[in-house]
C-alpha positions as CSV (number, residue, x, y, z in Angstrom):
1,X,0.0,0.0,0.0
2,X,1.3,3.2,-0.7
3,X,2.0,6.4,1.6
4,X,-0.7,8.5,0.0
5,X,-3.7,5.9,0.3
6,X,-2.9,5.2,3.9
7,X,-4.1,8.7,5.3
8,X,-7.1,8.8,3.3
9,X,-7.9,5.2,4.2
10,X,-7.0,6.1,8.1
11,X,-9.2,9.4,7.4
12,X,-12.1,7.4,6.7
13,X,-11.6,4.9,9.4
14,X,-11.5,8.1,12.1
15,X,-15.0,9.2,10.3
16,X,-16.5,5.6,10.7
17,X,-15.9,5.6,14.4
18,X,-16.7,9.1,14.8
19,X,-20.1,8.2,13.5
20,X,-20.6,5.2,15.7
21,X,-19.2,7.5,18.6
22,X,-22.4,9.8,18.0
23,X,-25.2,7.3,17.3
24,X,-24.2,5.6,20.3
25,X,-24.3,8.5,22.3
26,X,-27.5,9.4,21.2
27,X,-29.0,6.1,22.3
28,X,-27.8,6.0,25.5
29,X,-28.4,9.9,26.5
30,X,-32.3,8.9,26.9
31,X,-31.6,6.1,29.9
32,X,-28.4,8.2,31.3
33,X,-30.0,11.1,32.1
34,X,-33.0,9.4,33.6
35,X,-30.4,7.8,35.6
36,X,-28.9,10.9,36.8
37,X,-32.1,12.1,37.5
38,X,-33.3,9.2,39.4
39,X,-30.2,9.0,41.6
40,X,-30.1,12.6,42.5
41,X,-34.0,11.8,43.4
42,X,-33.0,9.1,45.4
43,X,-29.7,11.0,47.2
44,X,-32.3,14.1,48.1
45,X,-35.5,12.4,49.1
46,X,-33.6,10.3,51.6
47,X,-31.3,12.1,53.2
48,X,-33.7,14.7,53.5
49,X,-36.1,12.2,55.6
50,X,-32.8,11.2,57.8
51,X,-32.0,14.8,58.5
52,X,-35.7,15.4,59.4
53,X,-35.6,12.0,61.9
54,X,-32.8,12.9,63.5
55,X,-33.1,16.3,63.9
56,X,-36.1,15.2,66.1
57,X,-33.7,13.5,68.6
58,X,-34.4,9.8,67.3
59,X,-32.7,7.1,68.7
60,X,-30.1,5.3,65.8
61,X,-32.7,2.2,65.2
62,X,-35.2,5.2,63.7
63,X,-32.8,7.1,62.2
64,X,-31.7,3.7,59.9
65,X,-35.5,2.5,59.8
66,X,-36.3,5.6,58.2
67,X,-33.5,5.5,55.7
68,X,-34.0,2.5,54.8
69,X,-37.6,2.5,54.3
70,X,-36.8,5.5,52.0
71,X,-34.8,3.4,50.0
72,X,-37.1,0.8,49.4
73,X,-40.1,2.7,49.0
74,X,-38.7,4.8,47.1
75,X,-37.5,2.5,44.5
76,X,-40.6,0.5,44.3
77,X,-42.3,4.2,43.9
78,X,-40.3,4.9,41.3
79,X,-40.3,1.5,39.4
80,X,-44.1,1.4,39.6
81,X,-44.9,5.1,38.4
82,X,-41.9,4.5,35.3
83,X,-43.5,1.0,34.3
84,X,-47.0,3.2,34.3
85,X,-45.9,5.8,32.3
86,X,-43.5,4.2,30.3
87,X,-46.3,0.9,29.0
88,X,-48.9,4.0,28.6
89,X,-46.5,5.1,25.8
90,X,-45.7,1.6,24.7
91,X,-49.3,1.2,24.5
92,X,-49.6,4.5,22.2
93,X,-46.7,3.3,20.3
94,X,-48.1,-0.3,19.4
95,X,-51.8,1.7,18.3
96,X,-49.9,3.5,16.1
97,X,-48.0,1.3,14.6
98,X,-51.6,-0.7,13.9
99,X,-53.2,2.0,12.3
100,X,-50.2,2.6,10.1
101,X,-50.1,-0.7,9.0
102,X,-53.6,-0.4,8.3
103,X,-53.4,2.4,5.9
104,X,-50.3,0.7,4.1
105,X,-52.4,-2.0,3.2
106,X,-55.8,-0.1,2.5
107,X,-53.9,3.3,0.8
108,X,-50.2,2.2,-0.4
109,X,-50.8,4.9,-3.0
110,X,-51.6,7.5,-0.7
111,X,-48.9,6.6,1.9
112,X,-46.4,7.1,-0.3
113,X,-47.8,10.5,-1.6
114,X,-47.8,11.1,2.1
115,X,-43.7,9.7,2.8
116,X,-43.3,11.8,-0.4
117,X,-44.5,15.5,1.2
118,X,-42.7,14.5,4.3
119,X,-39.3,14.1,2.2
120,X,-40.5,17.4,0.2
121,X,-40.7,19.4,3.5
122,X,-37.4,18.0,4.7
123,X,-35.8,19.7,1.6
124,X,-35.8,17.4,-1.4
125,X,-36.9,18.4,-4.3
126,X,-40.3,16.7,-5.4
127,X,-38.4,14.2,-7.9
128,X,-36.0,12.6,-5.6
129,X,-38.3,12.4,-2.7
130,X,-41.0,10.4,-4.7
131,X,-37.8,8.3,-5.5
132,X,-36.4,7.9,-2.2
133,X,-40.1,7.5,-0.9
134,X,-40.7,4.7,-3.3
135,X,-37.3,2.8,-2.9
136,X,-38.5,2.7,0.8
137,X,-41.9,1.3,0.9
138,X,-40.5,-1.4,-1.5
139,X,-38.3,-2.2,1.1
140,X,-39.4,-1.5,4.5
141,X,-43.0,0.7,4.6
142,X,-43.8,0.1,7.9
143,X,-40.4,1.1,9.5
144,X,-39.9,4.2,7.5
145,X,-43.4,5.6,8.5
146,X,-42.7,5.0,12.2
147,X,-39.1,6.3,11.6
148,X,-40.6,9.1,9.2
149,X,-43.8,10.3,10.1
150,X,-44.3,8.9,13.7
151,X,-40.8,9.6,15.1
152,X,-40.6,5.8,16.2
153,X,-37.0,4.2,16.2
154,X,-35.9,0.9,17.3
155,X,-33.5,2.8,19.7
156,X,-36.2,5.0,21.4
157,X,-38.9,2.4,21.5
158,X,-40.7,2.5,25.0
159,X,-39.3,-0.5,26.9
160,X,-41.3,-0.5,30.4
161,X,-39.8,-3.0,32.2
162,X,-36.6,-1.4,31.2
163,X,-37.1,1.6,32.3
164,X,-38.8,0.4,35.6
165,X,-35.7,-1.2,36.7
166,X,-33.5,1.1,36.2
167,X,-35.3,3.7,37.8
168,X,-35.4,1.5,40.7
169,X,-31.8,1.0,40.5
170,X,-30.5,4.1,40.2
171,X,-33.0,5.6,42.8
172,X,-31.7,2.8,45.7
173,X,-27.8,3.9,44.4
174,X,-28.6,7.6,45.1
175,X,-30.2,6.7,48.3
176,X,-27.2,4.2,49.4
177,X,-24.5,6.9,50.7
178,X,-26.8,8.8,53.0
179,X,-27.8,5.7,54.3
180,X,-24.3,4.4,54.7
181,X,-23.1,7.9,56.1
182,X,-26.1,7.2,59.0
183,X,-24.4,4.1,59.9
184,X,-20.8,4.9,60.7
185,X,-22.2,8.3,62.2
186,X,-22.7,9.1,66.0
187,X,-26.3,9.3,66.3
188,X,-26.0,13.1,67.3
189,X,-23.9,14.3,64.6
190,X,-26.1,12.7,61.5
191,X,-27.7,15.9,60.5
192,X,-24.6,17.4,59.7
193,X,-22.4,14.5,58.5
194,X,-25.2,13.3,56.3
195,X,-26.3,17.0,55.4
196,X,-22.7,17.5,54.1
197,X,-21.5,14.5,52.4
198,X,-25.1,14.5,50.4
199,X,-24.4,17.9,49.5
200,X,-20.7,16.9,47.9
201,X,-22.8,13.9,46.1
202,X,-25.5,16.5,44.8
203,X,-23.1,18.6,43.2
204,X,-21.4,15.5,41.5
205,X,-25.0,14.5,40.6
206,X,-26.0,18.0,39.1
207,X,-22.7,18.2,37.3
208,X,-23.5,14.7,35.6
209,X,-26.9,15.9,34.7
210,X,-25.9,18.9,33.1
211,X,-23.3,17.6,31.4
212,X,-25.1,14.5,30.0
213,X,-27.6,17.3,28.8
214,X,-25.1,19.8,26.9
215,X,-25.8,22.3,29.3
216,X,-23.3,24.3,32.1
217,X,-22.1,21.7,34.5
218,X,-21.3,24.4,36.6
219,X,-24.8,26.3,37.1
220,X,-25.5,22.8,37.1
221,X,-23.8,21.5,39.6
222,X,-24.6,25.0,42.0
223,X,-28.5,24.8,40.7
224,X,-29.1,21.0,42.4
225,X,-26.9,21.7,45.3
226,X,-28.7,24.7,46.5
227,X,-32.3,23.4,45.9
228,X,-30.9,20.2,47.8
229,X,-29.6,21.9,50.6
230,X,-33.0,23.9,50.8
231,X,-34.8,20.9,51.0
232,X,-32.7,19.1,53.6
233,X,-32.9,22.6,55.7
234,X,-36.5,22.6,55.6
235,X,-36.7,19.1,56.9
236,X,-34.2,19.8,59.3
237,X,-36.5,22.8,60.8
238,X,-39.7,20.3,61.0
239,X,-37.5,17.7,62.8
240,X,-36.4,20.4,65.6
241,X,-39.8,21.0,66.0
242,X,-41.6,18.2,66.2
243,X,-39.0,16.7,68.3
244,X,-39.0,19.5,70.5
245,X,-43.1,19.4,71.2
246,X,-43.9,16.1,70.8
């Protein structure tokens, strides 16, 4: 092989995986962010309840009863509400789909006049989108009107039990290291141990977030922490008093 094919050959190599770099990305940001979102969920709704236990003076059984039962209701909360939500739009998905295939078999004609316009409005001129919109229903109607006209991919298809576990799963992980802190922490200091180290975890949290979204990972990062520590003060303040009048 000679010197001047090998750059153009390597060139094309570094496109390929540039290419594979981005479609993969793209087909994980969907479940990473919910991730994100459900372990920040997790990290703030349970340390909030410890703080708010033992801010009321509980013993260290409470204080870890509490936590836990965070944990675990919270991540049967969230896999139930996600598996709800997520097989509602499975649901919407499949009627579609029906209804497509329907009109494919009762109006070919008229669903390609219809991929045609689509094509059209995407730029193409009127020639070449008939053509491409032809060359596609002879090979796959059915997925290019979900991919087309209903926005349906085999990458973003709704996958409930999925998205139910991981919901679960990254809600418990969240709501792991404020439990954890409780534990190794004397019973009177758990407010402020597990008040700081969840604030240190939010910022991480809100840094992922942002970042998996393309925005600031510093207002970010400052936007979850202070909301966080808002919610964990407030919870604090009910703790003192209840604990103080009951």
């Amino acid at each position: 092989m000679s010197s001047q094919h090998l750059p153009r050959r390597y060139g094309r190599l570094m496109v390929n995986q540039r290419r594979q770099i981005e479609r993969h990305a793209v087909e994980r940001l969907g479940w990473l962010r919910a991730a994100v979102l459900g372990a920040n969920d997790g990290l703030l709704s349970t340390s909030s309840l410890i703080i708010g236990v033992a801010s009321a003076h509980s013993s260290r059984g409470a204080i870890l009863i509490a936590g836990l039962s965070g944990l675990v209701a919270g991540a049967m909360s969230m896999a139930a509400g996600e598996y709800v939500s997520v097989s509602s739009q499975a649901d919407s998905e499949r009627a579609d789909l029906a209804r497509e295939s329907r009109e494919l078999r009762e109006d070919p004609t008229g669903e390609t006049n219809e991929l045609t316009a689509i094509y059209v409005k995407r730029g193409l001129d009127e020639a070449l989108a008939r053509q491409v919109a032809v060359k596609l229903m002879t090979t796959d109607a059915l997925g290019t009107h979900a991919r087309d006209e209903l926005g349906i991919s085999p990458e973003m298809r709704a996958r409930p039990i999925q998205a139910a576990m991981a919901s679960a799963a990254s809600f418990a992980l969240g709501a792991l290291p404020p439990v954890l802190i409780a534990v190794i922490t004397p019973a009177g200091l758990v407010p402020q141990i597990v008040g700081g180290g969840s604030i240190v975890f939010l910022a991480v949290l809100g840094a992922a977030g942002a970042k998996t979204g393309g925005a600031n990972v510093l207002k970010g990062a400052i936007r979850v922490t202070f909301w966080g520590a808002v919610a964990m003060a407030v919870t604090a303040l009910i703790g003192a008093l209840f604990g103080t009048h009951i």
